[in-house]
C-alpha positions as CSV (number, residue, x, y, z in Angstrom):
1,X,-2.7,6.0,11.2
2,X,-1.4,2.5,10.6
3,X,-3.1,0.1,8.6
4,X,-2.4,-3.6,7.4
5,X,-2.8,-4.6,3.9
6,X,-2.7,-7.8,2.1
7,X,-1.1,-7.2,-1.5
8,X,-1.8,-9.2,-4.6
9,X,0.7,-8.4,-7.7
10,X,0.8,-8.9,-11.4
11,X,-3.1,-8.2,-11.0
12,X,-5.0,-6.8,-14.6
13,X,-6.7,-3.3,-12.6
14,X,-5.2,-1.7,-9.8
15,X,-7.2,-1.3,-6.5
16,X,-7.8,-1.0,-2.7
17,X,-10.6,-3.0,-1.3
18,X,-11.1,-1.9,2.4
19,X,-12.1,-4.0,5.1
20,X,-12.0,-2.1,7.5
21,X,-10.4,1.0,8.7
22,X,-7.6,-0.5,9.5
23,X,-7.4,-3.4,7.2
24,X,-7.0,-3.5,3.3
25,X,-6.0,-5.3,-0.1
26,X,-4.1,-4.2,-2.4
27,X,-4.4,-5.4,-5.8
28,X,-1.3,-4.1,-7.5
29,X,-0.4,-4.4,-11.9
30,X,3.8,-4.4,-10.9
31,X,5.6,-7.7,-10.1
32,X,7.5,-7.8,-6.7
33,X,11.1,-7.4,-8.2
34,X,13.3,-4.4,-7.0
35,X,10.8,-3.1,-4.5
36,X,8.8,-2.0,-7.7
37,X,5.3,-3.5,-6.0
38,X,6.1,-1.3,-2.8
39,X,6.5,2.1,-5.0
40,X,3.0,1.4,-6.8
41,X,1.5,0.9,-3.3
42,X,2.5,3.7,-2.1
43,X,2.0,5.9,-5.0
44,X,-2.1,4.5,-4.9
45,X,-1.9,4.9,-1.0
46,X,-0.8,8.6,-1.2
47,X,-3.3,9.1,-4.0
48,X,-6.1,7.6,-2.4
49,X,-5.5,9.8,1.0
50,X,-4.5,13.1,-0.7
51,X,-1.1,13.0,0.9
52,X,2.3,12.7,-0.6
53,X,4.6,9.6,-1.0
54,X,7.0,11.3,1.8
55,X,4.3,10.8,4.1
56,X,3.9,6.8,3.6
57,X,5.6,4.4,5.0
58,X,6.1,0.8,4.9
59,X,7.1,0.1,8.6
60,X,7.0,-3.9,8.1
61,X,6.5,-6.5,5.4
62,X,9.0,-5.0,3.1
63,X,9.5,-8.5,1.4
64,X,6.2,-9.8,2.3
65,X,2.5,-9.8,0.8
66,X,1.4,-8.6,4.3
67,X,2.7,-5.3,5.4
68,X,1.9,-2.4,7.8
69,X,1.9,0.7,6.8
70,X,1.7,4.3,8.2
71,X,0.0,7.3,7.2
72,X,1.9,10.5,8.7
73,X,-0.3,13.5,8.6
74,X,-3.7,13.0,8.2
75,X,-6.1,15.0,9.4
């Protein structure tokens, strides 16, 4: 499952606010230093799907506030 998400940093509470099934922001507490931002995402993506962080993967938007992402494994 691939999905595109907008992500907002240095935010007071973390959250995901979907917009679709396919479509999501991020609102993420870490800065965007030292890929710090992507690790949080992941971590709340992985806890939010009830898979682990090996099975999420940011395939573009590394240094971006837009990125794709895909979820391996989900039934």
């Amino acid at each position: 499952m691939k999905i595109v998400i907008k992500v907002k940093s240095n935010q007071k509470i973390q959250s995901l606010e979907f917009k679709s099934e396919t479509e999501c922001i991020a609102k993420l507490k870490s800065l965007p230093v030292k890929g710090k931002a992507n690790q949080e995402l992941v971590g709340l993506l992985a806890k939010h799907y009830g898979v682990t962080k090996k099975e999420i993967q940011i395939i573009s938007g590394h240094f971006s506030n837009i990125k794709t992402v895909e979820i391996l494994n989900l039934d």
